[in-house]
N, C-alpha and C positions, 0 to 999 in steps of 0.2 A: 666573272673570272672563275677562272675552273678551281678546284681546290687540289692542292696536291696530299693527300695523307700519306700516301707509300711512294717510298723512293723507288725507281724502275727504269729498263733501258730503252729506249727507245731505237730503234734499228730500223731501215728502209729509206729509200729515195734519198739516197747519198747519204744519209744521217747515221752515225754508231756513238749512240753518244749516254752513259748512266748521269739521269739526273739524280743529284743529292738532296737539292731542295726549291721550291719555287721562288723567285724575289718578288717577282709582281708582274703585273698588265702593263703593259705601255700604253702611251693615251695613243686613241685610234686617228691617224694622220700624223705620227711619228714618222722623223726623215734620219735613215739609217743608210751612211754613205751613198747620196744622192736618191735612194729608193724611201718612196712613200710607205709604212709598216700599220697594218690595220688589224687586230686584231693577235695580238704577238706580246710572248709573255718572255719574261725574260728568266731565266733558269740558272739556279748553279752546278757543273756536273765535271766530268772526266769524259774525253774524246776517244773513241774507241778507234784506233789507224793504225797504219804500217808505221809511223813515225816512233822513234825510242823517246821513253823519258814524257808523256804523256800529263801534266798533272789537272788541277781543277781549275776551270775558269767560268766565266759568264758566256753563256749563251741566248740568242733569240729564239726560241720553236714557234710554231699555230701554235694559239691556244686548245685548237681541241687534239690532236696531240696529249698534251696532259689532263683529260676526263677520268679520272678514277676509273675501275670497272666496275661493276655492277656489285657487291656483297648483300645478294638475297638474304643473307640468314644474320645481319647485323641487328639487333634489337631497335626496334625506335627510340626515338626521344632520350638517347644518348646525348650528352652534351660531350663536348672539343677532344675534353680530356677524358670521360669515360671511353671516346671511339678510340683514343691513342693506345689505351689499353688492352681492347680488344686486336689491334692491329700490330702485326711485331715490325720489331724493327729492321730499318733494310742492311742489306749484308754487308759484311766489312770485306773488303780486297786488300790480298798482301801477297808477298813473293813466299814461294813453298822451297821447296829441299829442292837442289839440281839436279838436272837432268840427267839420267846414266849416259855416261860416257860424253857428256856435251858440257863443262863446268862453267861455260860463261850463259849457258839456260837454264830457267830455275820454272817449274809448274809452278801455274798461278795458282791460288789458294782461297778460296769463298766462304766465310765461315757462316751460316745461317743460324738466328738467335729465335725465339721464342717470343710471344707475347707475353706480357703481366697475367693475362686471363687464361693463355695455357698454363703457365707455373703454376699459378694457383690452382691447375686442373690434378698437378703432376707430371707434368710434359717437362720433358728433359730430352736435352744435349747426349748420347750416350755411343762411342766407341765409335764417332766420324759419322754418325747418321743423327737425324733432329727425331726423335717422335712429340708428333703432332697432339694437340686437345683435342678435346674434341669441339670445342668454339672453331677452330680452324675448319672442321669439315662444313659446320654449321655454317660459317660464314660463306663458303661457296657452293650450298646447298647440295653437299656431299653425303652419300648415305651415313648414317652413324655408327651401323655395324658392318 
């Protein structure tokens, strides 16, 4: 089963969907309104449509779909909770200030956080922009200056 460590959206082949968090594997020869399901993990997230008023529900995706990507520069032999640290957390969504001149549309609002192991770097939140640690560049094997 794939692991989910970072929350992330998933977009393509009819799909717009931010997953929150993973529930689990389904067992392989699951019968999902008359369809055979093999390999298929079940997700919790928010639906990305033209529909209003959108909120969180259960989803099925592939499993590979949700394979983490790749963090070249993560230290080994991390254990669950040292990786959670190094990894920040996924963004919160909320409604922003209205739109000029449109008051029933409001910009949507993405607030991006920081890992444990940036803060500890000194990595801050500052004036609507995040600066980054430098664990952050490391982890996607980013130059460091």
């Amino acid at each position: 089963m794939p692991t989910l460590l970072m929350a992330r959206f998933l977009c393509g082949g009819g799909m717009s969907l931010f997953v929150i968090r993973e529930v689990g594997m389904l067992p392989d020869g699951s019968v999902l309104g008359g369809v055979v399901l093999d390999k298929m993990v079940v997700v919790f997230g928010v639906e990305f449509t033209e529909a209003e008023d959108r909120s969180a529900a259960y989803h099925v995706v592939p499993a590979e779909y949700l394979v983490d990507p790749a963090l070249p520069g993560l230290p080994s032999g991390l254990s669950f909770v040292q990786e959670q640290r190094w990894l920040a957390p996924p963004p919160v969504f909320g409604r922003g200030k209205p739109y000029k001149g449109f008051f029933c549309f409001f910009h949507a609002e993405v607030r991006v956080r920081v890992s444990l192991q940036e803060l500890a770097e000194g990595s801050v939140p500052l004036l609507g922009r995040v600066l980054r640690g430098l664990s952050y560049r490391r982890l996607r094997s980013l130059s460091l200056f």
